[in-house]
N, CA, C and O of each residue as an XYZ file, in Angstrom:
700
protein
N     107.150     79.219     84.379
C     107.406     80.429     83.622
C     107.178     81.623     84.554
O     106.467     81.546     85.555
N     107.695     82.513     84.244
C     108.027     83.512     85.445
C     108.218     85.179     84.448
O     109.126     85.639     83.755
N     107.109     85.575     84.776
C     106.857     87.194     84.092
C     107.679     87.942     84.366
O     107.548     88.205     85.562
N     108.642     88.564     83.865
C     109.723     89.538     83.773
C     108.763     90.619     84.725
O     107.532     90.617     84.731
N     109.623     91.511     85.501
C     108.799     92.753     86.512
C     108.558     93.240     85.010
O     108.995     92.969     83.892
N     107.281     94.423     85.800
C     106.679     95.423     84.616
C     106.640     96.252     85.693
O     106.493     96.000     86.889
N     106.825     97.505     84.978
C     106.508     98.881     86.166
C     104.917     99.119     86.172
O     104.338     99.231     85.091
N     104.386     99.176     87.080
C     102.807     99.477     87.223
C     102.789    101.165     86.765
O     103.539    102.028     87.222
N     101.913    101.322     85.926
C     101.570    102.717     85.406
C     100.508    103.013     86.017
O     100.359    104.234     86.077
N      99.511    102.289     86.612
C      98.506    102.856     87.230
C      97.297    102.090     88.163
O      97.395    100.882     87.947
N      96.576    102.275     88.790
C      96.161    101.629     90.105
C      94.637    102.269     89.511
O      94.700    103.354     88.932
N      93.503    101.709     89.632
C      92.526    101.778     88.805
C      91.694    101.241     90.671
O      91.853    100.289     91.436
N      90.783    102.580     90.668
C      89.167    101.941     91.786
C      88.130    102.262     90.966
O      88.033    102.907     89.921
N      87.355    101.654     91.689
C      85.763    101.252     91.171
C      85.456    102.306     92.258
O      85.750    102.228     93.451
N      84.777    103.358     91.589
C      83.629    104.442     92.584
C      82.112    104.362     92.559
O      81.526    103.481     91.931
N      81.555    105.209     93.186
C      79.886    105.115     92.750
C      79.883    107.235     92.168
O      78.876    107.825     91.775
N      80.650    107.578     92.251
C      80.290    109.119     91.723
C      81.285    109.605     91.610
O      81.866    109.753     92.685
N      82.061    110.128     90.321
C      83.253    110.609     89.963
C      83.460    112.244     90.618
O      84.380    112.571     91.368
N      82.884    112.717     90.358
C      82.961    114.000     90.997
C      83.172    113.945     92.491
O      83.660    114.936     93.035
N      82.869    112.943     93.170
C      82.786    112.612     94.609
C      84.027    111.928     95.041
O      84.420    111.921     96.208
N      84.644    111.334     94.014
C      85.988    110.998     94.157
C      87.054    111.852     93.735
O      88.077    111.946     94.412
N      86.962    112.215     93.121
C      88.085    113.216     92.395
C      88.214    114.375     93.505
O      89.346    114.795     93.745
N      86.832    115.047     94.369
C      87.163    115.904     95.025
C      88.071    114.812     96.351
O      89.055    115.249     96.948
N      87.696    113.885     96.517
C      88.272    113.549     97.446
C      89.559    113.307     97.213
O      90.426    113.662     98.011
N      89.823    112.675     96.090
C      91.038    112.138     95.739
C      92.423    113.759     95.696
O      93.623    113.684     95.960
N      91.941    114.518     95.442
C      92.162    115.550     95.734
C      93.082    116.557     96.528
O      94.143    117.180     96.555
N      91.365    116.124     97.431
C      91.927    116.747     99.009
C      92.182    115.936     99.693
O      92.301    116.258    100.875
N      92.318    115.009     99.455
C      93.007    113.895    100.605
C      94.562    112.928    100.147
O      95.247    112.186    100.851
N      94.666    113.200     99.149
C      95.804    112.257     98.231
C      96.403    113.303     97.828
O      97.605    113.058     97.930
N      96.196    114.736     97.270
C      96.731    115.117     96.648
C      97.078    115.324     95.032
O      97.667    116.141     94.325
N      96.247    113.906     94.871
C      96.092    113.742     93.479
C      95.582    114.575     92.420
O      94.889    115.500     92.844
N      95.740    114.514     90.942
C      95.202    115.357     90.201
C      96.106    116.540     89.332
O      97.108    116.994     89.886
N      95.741    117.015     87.995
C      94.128    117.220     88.079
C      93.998    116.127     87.289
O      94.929    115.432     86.884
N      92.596    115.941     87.020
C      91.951    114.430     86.551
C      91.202    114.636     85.041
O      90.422    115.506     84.651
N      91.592    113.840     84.587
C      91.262    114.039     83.192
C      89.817    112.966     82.737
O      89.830    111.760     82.984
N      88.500    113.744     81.972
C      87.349    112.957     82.243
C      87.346    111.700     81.043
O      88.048    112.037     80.090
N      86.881    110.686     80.914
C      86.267    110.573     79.461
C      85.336    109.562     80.040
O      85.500    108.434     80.504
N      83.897    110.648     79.790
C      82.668    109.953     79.814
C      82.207    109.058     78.869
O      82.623    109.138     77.713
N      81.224    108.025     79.270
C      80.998    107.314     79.023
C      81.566    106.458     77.952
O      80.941    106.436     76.891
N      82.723    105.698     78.060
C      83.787    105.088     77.355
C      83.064    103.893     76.932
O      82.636    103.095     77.765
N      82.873    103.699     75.408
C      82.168    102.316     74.570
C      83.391    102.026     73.721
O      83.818    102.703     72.786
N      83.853    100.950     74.193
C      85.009    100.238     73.293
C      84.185     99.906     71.651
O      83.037     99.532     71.412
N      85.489    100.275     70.609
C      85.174     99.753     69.456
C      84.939     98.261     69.153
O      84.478     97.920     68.064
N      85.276     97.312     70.176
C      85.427     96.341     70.197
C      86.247     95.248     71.665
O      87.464     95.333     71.829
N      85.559     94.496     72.403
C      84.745     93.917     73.453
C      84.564     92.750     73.617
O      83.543     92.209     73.191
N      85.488     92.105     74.258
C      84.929     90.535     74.674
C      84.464     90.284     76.034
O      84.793     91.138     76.858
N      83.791     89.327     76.434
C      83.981     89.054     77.865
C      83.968     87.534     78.013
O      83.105     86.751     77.617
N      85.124     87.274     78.677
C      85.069     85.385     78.573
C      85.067     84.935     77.003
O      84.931     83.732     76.778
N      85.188     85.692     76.081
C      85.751     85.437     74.791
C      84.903     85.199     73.817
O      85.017     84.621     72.736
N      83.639     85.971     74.598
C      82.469     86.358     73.438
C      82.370     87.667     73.353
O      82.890     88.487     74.110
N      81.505     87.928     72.161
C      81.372     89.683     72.143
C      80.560     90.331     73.319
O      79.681     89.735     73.941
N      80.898     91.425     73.514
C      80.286     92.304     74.782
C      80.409     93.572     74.839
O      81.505     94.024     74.507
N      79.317     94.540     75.281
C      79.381     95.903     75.626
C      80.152     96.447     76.689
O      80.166     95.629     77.609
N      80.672     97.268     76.910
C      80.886     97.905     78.427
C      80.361     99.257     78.701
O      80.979     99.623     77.701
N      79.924    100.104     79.026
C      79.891    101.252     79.215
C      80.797    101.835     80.825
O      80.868    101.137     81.836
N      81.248    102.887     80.721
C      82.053    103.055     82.078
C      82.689    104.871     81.804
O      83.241    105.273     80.779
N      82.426    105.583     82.897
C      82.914    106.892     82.711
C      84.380    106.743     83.528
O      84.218    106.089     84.557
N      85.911    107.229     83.308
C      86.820    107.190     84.399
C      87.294    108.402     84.395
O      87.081    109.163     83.451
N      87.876    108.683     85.265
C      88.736    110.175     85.398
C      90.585    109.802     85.883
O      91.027    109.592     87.013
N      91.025    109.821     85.100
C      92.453    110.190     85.395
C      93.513    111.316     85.437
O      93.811    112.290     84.746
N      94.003    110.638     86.737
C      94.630    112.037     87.179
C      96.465    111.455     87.855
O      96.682    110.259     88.047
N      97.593    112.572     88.124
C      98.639    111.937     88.515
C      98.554    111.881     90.354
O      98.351    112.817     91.126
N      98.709    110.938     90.551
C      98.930    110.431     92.093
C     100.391    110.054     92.467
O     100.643    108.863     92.651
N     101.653    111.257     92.628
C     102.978    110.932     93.138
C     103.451    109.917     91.814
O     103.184    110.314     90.680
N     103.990    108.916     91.954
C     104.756    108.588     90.671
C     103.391    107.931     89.680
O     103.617    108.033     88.475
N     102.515    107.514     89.909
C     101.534    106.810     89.587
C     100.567    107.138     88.910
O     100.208    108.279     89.202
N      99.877    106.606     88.018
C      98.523    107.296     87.556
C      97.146    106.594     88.402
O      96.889    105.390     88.394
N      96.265    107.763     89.193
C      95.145    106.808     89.494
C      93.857    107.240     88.404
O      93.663    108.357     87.923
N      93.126    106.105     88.203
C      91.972    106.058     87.582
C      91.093    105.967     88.492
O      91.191    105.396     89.578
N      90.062    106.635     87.977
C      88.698    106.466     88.946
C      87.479    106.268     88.191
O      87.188    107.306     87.597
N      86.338    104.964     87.910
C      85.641    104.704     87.128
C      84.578    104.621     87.772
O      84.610    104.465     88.992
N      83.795    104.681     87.308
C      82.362    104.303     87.465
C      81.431    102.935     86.470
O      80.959    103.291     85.390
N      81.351    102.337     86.650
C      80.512    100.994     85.790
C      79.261    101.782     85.633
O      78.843    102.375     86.627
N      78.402    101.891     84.152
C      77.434    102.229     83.692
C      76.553    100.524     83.690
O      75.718    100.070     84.472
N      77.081    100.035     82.671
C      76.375     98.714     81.971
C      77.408     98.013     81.673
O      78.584     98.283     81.916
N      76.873     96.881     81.011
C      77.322     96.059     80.744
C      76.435     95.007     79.560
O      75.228     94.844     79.739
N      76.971     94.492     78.652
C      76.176     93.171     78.324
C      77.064     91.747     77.743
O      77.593     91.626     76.638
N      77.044     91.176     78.381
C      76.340     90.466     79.200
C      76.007     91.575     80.854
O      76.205     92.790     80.820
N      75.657     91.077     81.747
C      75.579     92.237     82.851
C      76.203     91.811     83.344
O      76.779     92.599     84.094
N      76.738     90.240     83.464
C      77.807     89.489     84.547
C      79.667     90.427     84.052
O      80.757     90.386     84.624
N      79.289     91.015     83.014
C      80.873     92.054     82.748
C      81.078     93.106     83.875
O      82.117     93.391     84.470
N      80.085     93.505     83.987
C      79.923     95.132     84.534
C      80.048     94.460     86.300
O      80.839     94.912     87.128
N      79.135     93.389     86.546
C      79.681     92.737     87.631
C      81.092     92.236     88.177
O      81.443     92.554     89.313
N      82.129     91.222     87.118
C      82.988     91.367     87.454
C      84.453     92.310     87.675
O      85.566     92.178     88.183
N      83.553     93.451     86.851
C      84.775     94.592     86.817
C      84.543     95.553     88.239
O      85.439     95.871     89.021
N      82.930     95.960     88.356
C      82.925     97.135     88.973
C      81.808     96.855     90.413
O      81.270     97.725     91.098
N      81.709     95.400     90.554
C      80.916     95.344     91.930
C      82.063     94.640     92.539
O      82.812     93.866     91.943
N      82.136     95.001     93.857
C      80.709     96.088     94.666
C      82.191     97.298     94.557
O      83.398     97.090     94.433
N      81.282     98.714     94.687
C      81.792     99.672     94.783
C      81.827     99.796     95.842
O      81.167     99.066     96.582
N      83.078    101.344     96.564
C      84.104    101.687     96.278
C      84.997    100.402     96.636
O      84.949     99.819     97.719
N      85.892    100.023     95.456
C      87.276     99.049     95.582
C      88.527     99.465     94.926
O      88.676    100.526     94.321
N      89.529     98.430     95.115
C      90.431     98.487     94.192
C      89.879     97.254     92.759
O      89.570     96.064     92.824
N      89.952     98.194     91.594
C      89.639     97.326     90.516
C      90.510     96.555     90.005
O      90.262     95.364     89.811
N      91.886     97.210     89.648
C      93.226     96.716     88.841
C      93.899     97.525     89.168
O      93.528     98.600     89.639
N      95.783     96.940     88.867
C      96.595     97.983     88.377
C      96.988     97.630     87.269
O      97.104     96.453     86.930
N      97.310     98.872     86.379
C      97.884     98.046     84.814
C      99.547     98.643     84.802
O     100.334     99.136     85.609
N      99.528     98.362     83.748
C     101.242     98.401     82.879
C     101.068     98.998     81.503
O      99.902     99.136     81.132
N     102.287     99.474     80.466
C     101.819     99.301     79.260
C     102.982     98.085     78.765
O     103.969     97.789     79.439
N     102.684     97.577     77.674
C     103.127     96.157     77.224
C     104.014     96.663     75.693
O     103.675     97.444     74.804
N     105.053     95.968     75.846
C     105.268     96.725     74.657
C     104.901     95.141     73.196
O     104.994     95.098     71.970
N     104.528     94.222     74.176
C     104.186     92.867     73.171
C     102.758     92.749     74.424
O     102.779     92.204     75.528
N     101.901     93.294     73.909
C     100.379     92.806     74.950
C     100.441     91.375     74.909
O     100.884     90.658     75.807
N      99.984     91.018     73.845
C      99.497     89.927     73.439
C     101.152     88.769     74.696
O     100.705     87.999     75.545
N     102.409     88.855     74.588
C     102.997     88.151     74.983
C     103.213     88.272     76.636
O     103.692     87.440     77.406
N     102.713     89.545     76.891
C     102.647     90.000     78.563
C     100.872     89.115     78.845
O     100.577     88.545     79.895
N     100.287     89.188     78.072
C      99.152     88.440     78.340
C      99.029     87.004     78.252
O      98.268     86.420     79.023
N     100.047     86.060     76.948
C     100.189     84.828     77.282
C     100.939     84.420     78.652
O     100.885     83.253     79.042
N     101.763     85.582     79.499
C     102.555     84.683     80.854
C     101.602     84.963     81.609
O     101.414     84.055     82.418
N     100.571     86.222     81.773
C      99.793     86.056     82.732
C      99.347     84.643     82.877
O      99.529     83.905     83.845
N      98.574     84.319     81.469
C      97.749     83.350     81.683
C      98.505     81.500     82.023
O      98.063     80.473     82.539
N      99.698     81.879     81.443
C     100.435     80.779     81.733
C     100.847     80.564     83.645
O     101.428     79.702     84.304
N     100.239     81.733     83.917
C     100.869     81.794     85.688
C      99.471     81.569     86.226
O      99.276     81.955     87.378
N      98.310     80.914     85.469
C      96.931     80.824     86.587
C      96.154     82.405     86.499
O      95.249     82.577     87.315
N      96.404     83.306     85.753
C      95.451     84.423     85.657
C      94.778     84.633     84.145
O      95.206     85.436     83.316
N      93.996     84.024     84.017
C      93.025     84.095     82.877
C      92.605     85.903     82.596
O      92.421     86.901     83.293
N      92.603     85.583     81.314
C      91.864     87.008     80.390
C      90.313     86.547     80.656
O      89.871     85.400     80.578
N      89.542     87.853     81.020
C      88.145     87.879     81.181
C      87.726     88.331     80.135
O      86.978     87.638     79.446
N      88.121     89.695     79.713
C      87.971     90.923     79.358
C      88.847     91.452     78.409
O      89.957     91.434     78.942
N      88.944     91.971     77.145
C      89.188     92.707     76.218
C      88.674     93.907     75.715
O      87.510     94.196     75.440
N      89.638     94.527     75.637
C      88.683     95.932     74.765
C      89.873     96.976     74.266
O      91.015     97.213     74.660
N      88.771     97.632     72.872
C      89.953     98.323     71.787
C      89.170     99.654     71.530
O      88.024     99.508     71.105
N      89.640    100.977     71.734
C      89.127    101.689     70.727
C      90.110    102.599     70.115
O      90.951    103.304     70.673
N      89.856    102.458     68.902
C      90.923    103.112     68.293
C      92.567    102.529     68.248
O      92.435    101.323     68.035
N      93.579    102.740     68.320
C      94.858    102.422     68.681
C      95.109    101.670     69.818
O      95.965    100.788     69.889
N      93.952    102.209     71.193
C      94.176    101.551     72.657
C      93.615    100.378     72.272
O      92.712    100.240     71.446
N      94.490     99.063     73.242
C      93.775     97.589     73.124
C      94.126     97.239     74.447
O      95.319     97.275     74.748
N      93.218     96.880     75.352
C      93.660     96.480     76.510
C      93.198     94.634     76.733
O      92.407     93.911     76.127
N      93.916     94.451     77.622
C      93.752     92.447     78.251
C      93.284     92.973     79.711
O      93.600     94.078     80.151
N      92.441     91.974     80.439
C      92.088     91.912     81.959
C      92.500     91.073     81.977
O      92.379     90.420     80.941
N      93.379     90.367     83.258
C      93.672     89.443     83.570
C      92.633     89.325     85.007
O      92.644     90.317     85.736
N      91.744     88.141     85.422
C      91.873     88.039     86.526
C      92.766     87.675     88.014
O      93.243     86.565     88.245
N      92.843     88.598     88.735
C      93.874     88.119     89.408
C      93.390     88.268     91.049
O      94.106     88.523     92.018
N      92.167     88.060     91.011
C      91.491     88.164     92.161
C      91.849     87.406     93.681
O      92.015     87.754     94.851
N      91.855     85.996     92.772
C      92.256     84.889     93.926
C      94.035     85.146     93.914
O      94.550     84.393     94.740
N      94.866     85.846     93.326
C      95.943     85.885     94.244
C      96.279     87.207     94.705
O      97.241     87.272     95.470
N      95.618     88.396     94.363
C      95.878     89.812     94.880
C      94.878     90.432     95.098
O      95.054     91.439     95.784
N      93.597     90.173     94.692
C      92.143     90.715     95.161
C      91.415     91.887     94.355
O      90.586     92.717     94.729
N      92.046     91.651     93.059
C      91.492     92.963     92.077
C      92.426     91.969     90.475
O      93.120     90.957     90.371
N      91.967     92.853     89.678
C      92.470     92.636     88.593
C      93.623     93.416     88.169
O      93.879     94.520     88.650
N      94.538     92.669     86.988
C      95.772     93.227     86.269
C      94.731     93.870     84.759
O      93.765     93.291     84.263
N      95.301     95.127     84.346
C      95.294     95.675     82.943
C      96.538     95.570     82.528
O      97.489     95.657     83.304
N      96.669     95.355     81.147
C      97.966     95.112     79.964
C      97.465     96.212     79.174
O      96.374     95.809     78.773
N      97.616     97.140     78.817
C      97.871     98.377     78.061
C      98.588     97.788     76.767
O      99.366     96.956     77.233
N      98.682     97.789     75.843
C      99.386     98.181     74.580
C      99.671     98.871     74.427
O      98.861     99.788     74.565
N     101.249     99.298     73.931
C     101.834    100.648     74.642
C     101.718    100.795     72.970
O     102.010    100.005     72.073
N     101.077    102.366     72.944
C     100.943    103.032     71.721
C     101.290    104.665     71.901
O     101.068    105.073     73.041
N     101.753    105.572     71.039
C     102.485    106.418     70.759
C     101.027    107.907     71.476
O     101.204    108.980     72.052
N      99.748    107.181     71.029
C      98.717    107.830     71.392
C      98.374    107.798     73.106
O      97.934    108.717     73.797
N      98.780    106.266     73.550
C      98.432    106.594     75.514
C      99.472    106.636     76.069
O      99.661    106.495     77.277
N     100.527    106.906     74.952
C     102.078    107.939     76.252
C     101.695    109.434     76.269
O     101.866    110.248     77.177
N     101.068    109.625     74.907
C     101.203    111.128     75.221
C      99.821    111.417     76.066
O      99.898    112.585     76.447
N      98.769    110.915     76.448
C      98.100    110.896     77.169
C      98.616    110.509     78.585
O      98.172    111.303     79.416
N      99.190    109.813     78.980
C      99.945    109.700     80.331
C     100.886    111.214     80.775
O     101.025    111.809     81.844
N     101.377    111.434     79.479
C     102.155    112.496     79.459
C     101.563    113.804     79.963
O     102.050    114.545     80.817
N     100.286    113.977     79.202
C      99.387    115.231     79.652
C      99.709    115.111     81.106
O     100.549    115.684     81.800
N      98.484    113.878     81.468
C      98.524    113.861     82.876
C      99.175    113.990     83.896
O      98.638    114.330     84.950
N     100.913    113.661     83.753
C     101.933    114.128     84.485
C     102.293    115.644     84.475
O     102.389    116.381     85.457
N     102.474    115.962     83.144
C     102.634    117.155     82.999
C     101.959    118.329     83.562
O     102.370    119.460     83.820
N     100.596    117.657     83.708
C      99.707    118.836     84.104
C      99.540    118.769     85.552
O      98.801    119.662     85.968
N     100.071    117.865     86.587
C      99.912    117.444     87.893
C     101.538    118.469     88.163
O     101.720    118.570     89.376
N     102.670    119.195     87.338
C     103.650    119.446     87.800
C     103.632    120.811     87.909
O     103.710    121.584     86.955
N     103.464    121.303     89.783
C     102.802    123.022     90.156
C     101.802    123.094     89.774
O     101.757    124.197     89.229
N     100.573    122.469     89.645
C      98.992    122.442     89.610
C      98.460    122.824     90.801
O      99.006    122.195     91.708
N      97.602    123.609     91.210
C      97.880    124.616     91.961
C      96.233    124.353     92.787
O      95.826    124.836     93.843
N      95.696    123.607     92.032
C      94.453    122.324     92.558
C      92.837    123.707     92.013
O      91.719    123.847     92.509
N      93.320    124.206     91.201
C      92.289    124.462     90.255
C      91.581    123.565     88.896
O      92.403    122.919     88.247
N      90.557    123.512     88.572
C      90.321    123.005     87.718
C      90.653    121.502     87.819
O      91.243    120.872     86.941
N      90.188    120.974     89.041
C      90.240    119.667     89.456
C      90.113    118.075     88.466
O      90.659    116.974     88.528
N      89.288    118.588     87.767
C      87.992    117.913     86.704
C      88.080    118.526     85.717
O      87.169    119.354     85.695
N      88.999    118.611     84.429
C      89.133    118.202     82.817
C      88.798    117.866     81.692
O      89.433    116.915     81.236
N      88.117    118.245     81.139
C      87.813    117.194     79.889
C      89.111    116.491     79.710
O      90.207    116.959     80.019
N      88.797    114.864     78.976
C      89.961    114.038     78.680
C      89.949    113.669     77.506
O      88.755    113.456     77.297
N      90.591    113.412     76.432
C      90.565    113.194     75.063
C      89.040    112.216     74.446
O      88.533    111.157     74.813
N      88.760    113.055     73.539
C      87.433    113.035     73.430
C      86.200    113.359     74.481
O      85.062    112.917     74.322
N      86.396    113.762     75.007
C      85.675    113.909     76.482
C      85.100    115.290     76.198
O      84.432    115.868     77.055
């Protein structure tokens, strides 16, 4: 079985200090501006397909056609979550997609040798982790494409077009 291409929406690193990336990401990429949302607690959380916490602050911002995320790992529980997402810092974590059938972009992952670790929902957003370590060295995100994280992608493009590299750092919905 063989996964139809998906366009990658975004390229996701693991940092140790958001503010420390974002300026960099910045002035060195070009990227931005970056939109915050601290400390992100999913309504709901698996890991390996039991219940689980995450805690994690990210900042997104537009990078040329791409969205980059930049996170930070708070916690975790189990703690082996927060381990396989966000050690060791600085990396590449994932890139994701949005899905317009998650659930069926997530059965070919797993039918191709990349297992779901990780789940998480809040609100409308529902995301899948696929591990995909042993064949690309970071993980896949599956997005559920909802009417609420286009227009959030949307901000973010929108606001990266003649941004003039003021106001680097954003509040991000709910943030």
């Amino acid at each position: 079985m063989t996964l139809p291409q998906r366009k990658i929406t975004h390229v996701g690193y693991v940092v140790t200090d958001i503010d420390d990336a974002v300026e960099w990401a910045v002035s060195t990429l070009g990227a931005g501006p970056f939109f915050l949302i601290p400390n992100l607690h999913f309504d709901t959380c698996t890991f390996e397909g039991r219940p689980a916490e995450y805690d994690h602050t990210s900042a997104f911002g537009q990078w040329g056609e791409i969205i980059v995320e930049l996170t930070v790992v708070h916690s975790s529980t189990p703690p082996e979550l927060a381990e396989t997402i966000g050690r060791p810092a600085p990396r590449v974590g994932h890139v994701g997609w949005l899905a317009d059938d998650l659930l069926a972009d997530s059965a070919l992952l797993e039918a191709e040798g990349l297992p779901v670790f990780h789940t998480g929902a809040s609100g409308p957003v529902s995301a899948r982790w696929h591990d995909a370590r042993s064949r690309l060295g970071h993980h896949i995100e599956i997005l559920g494409r909802t009417p609420q994280l286009e227009a959030f992608y949307a901000l973010i493009r929108s606001s990266s077009i003649g941004w003039d590299g003021s106001e680097p750092l954003r509040p991000g919905p709910g943030g």
